[in-house]
C-alpha positions in Angstrom: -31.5 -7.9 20.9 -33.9 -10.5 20.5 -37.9 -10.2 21.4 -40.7 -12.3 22.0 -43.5 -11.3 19.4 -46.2 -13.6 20.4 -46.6 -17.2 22.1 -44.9 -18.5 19.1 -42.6 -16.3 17.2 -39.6 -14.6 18.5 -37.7 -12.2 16.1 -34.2 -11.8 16.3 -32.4 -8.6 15.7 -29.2 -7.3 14.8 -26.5 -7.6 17.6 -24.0 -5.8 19.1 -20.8 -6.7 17.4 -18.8 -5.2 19.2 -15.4 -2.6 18.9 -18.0 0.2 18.7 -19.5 -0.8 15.2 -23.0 0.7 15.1 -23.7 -0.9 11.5 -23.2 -4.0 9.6 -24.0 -4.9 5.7 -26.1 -8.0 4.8 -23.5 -10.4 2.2 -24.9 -13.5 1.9 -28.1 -15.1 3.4 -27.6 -18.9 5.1 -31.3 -19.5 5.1 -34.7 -19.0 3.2 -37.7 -18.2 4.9 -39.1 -22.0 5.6 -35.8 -23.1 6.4 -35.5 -24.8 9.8 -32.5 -23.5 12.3 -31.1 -25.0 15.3 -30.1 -22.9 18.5 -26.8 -20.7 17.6 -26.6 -21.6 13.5 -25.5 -19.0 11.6 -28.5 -17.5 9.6 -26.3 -14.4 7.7 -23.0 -13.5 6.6 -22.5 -9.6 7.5 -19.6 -7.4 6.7 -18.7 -4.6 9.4 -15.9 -1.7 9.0 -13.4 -4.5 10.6 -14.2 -8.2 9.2 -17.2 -10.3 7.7 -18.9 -12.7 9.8 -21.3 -15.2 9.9 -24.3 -13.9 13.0 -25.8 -16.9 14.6 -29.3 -17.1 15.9 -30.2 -18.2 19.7 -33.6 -19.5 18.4 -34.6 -23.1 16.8 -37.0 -23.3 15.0 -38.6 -22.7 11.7 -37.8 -19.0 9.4 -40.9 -17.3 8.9 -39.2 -13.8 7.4 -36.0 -12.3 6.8 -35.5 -8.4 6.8 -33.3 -6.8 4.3 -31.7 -8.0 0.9 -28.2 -8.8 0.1 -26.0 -5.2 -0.2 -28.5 -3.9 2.9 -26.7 -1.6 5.3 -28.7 -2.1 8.7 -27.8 -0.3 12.2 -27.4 -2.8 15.4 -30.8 -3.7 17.0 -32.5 -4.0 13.6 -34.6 -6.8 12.7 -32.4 -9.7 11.0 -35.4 -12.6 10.9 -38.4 -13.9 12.7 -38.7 -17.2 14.0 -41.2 -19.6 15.1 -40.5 -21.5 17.7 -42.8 -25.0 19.3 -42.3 -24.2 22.9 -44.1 -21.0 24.3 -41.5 -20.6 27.2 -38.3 -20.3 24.7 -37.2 -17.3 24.8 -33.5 -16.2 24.6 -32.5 -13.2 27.3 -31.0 -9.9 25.6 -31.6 -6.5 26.6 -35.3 -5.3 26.5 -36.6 -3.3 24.1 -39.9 -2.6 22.3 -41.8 -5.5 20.5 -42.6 -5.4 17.1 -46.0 -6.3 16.2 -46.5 -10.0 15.5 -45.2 -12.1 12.8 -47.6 -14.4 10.6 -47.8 -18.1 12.4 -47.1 -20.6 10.4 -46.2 -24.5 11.1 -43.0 -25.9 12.6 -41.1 -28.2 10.7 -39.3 -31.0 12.8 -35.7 -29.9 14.1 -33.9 -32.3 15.5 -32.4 -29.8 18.7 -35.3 -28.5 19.4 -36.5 -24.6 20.0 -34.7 -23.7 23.1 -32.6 -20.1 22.8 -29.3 -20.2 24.0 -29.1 -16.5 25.0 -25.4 -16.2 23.1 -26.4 -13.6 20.5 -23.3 -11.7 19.8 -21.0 -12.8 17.0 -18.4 -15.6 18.3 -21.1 -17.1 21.0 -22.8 -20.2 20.8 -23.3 -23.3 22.9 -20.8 -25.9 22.7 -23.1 -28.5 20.6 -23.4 -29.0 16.9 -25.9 -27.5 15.4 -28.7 -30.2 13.9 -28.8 -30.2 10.4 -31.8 -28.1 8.5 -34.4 -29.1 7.3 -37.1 -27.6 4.8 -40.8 -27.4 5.6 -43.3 -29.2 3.2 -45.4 -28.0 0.2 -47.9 -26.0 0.4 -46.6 -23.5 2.8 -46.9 -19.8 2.4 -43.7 -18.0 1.9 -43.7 -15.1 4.6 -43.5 -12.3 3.6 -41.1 -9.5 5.1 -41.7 -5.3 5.4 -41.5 -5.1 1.9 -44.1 -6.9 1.1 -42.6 -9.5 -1.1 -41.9 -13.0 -0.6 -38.8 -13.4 1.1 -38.5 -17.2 -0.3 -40.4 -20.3 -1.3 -42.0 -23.7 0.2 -39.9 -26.7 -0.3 -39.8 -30.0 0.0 -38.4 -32.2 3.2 -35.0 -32.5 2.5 -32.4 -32.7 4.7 -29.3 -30.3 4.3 -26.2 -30.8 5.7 -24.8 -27.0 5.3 -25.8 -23.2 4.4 -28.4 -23.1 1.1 -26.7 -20.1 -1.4 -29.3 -19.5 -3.8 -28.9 -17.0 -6.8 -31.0 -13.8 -7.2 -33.4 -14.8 -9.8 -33.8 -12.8 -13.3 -36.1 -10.6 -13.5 -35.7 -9.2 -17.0 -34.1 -9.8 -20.2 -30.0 -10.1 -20.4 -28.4 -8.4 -22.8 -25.6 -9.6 -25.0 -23.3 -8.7 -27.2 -23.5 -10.0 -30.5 -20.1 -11.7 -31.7 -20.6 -11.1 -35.4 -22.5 -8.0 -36.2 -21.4 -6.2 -32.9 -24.5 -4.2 -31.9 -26.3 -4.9 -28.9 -29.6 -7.5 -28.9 -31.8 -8.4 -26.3 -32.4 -12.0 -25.5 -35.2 -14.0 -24.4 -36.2 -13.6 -20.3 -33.5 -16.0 -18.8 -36.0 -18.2 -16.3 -33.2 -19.0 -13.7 -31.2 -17.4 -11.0 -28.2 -15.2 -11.6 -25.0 -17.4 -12.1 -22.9 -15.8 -9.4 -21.7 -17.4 -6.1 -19.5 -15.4 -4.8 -20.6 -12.7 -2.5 -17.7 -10.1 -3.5 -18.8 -10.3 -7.3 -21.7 -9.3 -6.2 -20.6 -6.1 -3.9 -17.9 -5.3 -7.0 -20.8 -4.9 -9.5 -23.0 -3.9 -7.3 -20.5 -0.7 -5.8 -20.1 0.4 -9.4 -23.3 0.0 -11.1 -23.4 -3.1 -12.6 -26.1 -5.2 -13.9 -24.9 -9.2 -13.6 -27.7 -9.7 -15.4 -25.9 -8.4 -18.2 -22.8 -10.6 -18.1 -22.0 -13.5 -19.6 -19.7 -15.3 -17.3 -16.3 -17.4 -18.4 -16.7 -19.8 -15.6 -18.1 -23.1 -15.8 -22.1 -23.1 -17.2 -21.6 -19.0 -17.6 -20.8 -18.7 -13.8 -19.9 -14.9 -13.6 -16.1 -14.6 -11.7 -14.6 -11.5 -10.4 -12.6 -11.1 -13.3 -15.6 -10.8 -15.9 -17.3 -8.1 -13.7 -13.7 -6.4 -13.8 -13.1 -7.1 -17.6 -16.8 -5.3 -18.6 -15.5 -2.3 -15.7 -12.1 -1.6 -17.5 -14.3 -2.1 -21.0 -17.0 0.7 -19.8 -14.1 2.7 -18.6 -12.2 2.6 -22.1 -15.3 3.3 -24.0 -17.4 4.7 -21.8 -20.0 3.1 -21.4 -20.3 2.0 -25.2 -20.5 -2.3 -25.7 -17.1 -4.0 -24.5 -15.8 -6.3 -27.0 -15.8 -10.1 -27.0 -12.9 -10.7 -24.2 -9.9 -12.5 -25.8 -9.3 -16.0 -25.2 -13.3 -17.0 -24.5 -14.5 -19.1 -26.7 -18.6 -18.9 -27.7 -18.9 -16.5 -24.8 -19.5 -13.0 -25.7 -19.1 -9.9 -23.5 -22.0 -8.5 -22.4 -22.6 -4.5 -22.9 -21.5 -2.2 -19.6 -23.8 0.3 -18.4 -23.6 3.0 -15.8 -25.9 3.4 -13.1 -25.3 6.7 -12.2 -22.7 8.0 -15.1 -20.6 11.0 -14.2 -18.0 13.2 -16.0 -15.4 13.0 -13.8 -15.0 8.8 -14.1 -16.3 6.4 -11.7 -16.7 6.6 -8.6 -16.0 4.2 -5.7 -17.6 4.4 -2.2 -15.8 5.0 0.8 -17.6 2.7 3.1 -17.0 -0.8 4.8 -13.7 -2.0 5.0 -12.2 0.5 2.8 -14.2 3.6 4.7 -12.6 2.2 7.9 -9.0 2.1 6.2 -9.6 5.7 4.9 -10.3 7.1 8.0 -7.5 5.7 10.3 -4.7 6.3 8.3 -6.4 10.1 7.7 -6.3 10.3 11.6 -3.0 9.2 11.7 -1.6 11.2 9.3 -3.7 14.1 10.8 -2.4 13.3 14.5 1.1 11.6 14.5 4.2 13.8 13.3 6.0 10.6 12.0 9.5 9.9 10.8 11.0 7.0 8.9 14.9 6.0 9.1 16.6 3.0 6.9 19.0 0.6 6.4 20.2 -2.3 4.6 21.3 -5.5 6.1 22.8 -8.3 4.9 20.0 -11.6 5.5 22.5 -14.3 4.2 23.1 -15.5 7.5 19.1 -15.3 8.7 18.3 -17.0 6.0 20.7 -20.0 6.9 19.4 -20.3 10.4 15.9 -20.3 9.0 16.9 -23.4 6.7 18.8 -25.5 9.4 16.1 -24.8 11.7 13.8 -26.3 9.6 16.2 -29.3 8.1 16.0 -30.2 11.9 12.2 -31.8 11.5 8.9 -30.5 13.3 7.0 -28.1 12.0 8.0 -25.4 9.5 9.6 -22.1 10.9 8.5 -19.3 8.7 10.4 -16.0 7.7 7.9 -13.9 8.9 8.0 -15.8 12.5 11.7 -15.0 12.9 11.2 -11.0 12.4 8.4 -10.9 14.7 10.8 -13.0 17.2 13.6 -10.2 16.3 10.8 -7.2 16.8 9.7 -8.6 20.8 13.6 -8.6 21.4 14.3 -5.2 19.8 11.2 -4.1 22.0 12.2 -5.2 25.1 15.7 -3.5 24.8 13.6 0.1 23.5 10.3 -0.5 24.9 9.2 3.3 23.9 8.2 2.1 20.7 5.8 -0.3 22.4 3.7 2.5 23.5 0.9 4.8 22.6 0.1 8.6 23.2 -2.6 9.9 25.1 -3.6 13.6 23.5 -5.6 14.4 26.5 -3.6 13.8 29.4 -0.5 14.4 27.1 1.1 11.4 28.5 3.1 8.7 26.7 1.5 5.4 27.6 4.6 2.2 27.8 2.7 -0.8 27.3 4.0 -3.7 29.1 3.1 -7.2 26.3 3.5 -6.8 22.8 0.4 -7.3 20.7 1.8 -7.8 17.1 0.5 -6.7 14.3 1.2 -7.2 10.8 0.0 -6.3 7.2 -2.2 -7.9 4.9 -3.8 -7.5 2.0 -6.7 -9.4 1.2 -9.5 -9.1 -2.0 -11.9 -6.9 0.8 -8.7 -4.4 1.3 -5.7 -4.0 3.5 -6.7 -5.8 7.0 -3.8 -6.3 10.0 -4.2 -9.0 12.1 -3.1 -8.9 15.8 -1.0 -11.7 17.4 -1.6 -11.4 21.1 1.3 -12.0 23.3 3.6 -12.1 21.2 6.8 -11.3 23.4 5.7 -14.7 25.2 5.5 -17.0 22.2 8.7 -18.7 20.5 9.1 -19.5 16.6 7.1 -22.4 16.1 4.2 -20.7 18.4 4.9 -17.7 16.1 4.7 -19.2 12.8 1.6 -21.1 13.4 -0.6 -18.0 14.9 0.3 -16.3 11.7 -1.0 -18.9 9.7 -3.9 -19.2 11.2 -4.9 -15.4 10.9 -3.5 -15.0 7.4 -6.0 -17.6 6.4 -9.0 -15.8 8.4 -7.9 -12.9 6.6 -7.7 -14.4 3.0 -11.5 -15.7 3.9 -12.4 -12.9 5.4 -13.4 -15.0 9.1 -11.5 -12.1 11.4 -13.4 -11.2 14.0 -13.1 -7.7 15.5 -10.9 -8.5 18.3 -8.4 -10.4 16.2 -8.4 -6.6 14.3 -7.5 -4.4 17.6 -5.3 -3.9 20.5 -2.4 -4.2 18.3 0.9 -2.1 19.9 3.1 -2.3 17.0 3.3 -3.7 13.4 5.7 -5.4 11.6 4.5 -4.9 7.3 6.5 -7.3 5.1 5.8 -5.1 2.0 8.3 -7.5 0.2 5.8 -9.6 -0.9 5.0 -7.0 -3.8 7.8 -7.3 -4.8 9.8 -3.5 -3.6 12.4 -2.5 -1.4 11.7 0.0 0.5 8.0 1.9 1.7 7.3 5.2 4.2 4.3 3.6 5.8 1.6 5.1 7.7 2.0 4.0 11.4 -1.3 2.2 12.3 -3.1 4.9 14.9 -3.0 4.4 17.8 0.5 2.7 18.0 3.6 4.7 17.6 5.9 2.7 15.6 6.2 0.2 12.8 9.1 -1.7 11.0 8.8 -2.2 7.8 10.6 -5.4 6.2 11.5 -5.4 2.2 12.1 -7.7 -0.4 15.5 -10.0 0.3 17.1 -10.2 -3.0 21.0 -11.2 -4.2 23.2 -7.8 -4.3 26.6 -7.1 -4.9 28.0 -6.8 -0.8 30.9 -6.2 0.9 31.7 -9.0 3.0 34.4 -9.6 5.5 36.6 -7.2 3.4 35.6 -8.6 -0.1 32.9 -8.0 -2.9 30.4 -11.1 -2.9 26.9 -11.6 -3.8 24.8 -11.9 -0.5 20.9 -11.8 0.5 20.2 -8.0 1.0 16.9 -6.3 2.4 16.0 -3.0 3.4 14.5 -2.4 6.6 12.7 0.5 7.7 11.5 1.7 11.2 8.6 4.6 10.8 8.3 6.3 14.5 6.0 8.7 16.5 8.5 11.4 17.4 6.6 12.2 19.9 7.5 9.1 21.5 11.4 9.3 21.2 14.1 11.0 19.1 15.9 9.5 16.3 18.7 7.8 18.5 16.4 5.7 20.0 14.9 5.0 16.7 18.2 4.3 15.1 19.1 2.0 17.7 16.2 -0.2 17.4 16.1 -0.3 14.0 20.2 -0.5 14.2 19.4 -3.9 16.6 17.2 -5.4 14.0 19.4 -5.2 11.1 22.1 -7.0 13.7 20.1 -9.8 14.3 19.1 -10.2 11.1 22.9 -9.8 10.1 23.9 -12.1 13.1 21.2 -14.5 14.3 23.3 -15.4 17.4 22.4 -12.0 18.4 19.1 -13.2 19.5 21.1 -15.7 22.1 21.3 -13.2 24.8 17.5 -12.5 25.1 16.6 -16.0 25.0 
């Protein structure tokens, strides 16, 4: 995807990120135009259908125009940025393809790694070396300009910078604010400074529904705008449609700024259905569409799981988590009823048994419901367990899955407890053809070993393709699970 545009510029395009994704959205920008970039440093964060990730670029040298703003939807194989390079003969391999005409030459800032491509462009590549820090070109160089037109950033001083420059979209018109007293709108002064947002979400959440940050006032620290303020002035447009929110309790000196719509419509407003959530939308449509599904339930008494959870863990070494002991309960239920490992191929109409189990489970992040995949995970023990989920439940929370860590999943376990319910009817994540769905574990009234006592209760559900199997070979998986939560000793004779 890259191309050589003349002896000394090479621009770099949009790469195949795999999983089929044909499009990707520009977040968040790592560099400015004048910015210097070693080989494989990450010049823009992107967000596909399945995870937001940081593209690196095979080039070194200096940025002499970026393509697209922040909120940009561009296909694979578009231009990204341009850069100019020192040595004539560096130039990274990718697929051919036309060149585009020639960027504007302008000079090279020192790089400490030099301007050799690596030839890695796709998303999780790179060579094996740090990158060299950046480092800004001096004054008195031309900003370059991109397709547009405009400058796509500034000239600035030699300074050495030891991670990604953020910079804020600067203000090109007067903010409006509320007034605290009198209550009718007034226009202030042109603000000469950026936009005091940082985070890239704020800026897709006002951005999705019409919202000017330029007319916020923020609660964070200096007036920095947070997620809630830009949800504060949506629930205040939505109450008074579109009329000036008042001053939000608790601020103090900080007024709320006045809510307009974009694009106003009768019918309230309206979200699009793109990105993660476009991606959610249309798998769990196509399951629903294509799997005749059927959910069975029981309740199980996890007084005695929970014990073996907290020895295990009184014992010293790392941490055993709740979640790794169901997963370890799932792989053995599995192995004893291994048609709910499988998948269904509509064509052939042939039921697919798939030999390793590829876990995955449920989360819920701020960019939308995401499930992580745990490869392997018939082969991995509790500890091994515990600490893969970590490590993608934090990927997920930052939103650093890439698209394989997203697929190949051949069942799910959803811990729907954490919101704090007992019971669900998932939707089976298409293409799989069963998941087991784990609720809150909560003291009840039980009867144990002939007597009423209070014990650790949760509800488990299994929802199945019945394609796949009937309901006795449902029941008995599901009937297994509740028996090893019930009895942990269970698990002995799989071990």
């Amino acid at each position: 995807m890259a191309h050589a545009c003349d002896g000394r510029s090479l621009e770099f395009r949009l790469p195949d990120l795999g999983e089929g994704l044909t499009e990707a959205e520009i977040v968040r920008w790592l560099v400015e135009v004048g910015d210097t970039v070693a080989v494989d440093q990450p010049v823009v964060e992107v967000e596909t259908a399945k995870a937001m990730v940081e593209v690196p670029c095979p080039y070194g040298g200096v940025v002499t125009a970026r393509f697209g703003e922040e909120g940009t939807e561009l296909p694979v194989g578009a231009p990204l940025v341009t850069v100019a390079v020192g040595d004539d003969e560096a130039v990274a391999s990718g697929p051919a393809g036309a060149a585009r005409p020639p960027a504007a030459e302008q000079p090279v800032a020192e790089t400490e790694s030099g301007t050799e491509g690596s030839g890695n462009v796709l998303v999780g590549y790179g060579t094996s070396e740090a990158p060299a820090r950046r480092r800004r070109v001096r004054p008195g160089l031309p900003a370059a300009t991109g397709p547009s037109g405009r400058a796509n950033g500034r000239a600035r001083a030699v300074e050495p910078v030891d991670g990604p420059v953020r910079t804020a979209e600067p203000v090109d018109g007067p903010v409006r604010t509320a007034d605290p007293v009198a209550g009718p709108v007034r226009t202030a002064d042109p603000v000469d400074g950026p936009v005091p947002v940082i985070s890239p979400l704020v800026r897709r959440l006002a951005r999705q529904n019409g919202l000017d940050l330029r007319e916020l006032a923020g609660s964070g620290p200096d007036g920095l705008i947070l997620r809630a303020d830009v949800e504060y002035a949506l629930r205040a447009a939505a109450a008074q449609g579109g009329r000036t929110a008042e001053r939000r309790p608790g601020t103090t000196g900080v007024p709320a700024a006045s809510v307009t719509s974009a694009a106003p419509v009768a019918d309230g407003a309206r979200v699009p259905l793109k990105g993660m959530r476009g991606a959610v939308a249309d798998k769990l449509s196509r399951s629903r569409r294509e799997i005749p599904d059927a959910t069975c339930w029981v309740d199980a008494d996890a007084t005695e799981l929970m014990r073996a959870r907290t020895a295990m863990n009184a014992s010293g070494g790392p941490k055993i988590s709740l979640v790794a002991l169901l997963a370890r309960i799932c792989t053995a239920a599995l192995a004893r009823f291994p048609e709910l490992n499988s998948t269904v191929d509509t064509e052939a109409r042939e039921i697919v048994r798939l030999e390793g189990v590829h876990l995955g489970f449920a989360a819920q992040t701020d960019r939308g419901l995401v499930v992580p995949v745990v490869r392997d995970a018939h082969a991995r023990d509790a500890e091994s367990l515990t600490a893969e989920f970590a490590r993608l439940t934090e990927a997920a929370r930052t939103g650093r899955l890439t698209p394989g860590e997203l697929t190949g999943g051949t069942f799910t376990l959803n811990n729907y407890g954490v919101f704090g319910v007992d019971g669900s009817t998932p939707i089976i994540n298409h293409p799989e053809a069963a998941m087991l769905g784990v609720g809150r574990i909560v003291p009840k009234p039980w009867v144990h070993e002939g007597e009423l006592a209070v014990r650790q209760v949760v509800q488990l559900s299994l929802t199945f393709d019945h394609r796949v199997c009937d309901g006795g070979t449902a029941g008995g998986f599901l009937r297994y699970v509740a028996d090893c939560v019930e009895q942990p000793a269970v698990l002995l004779r799989t071990l």
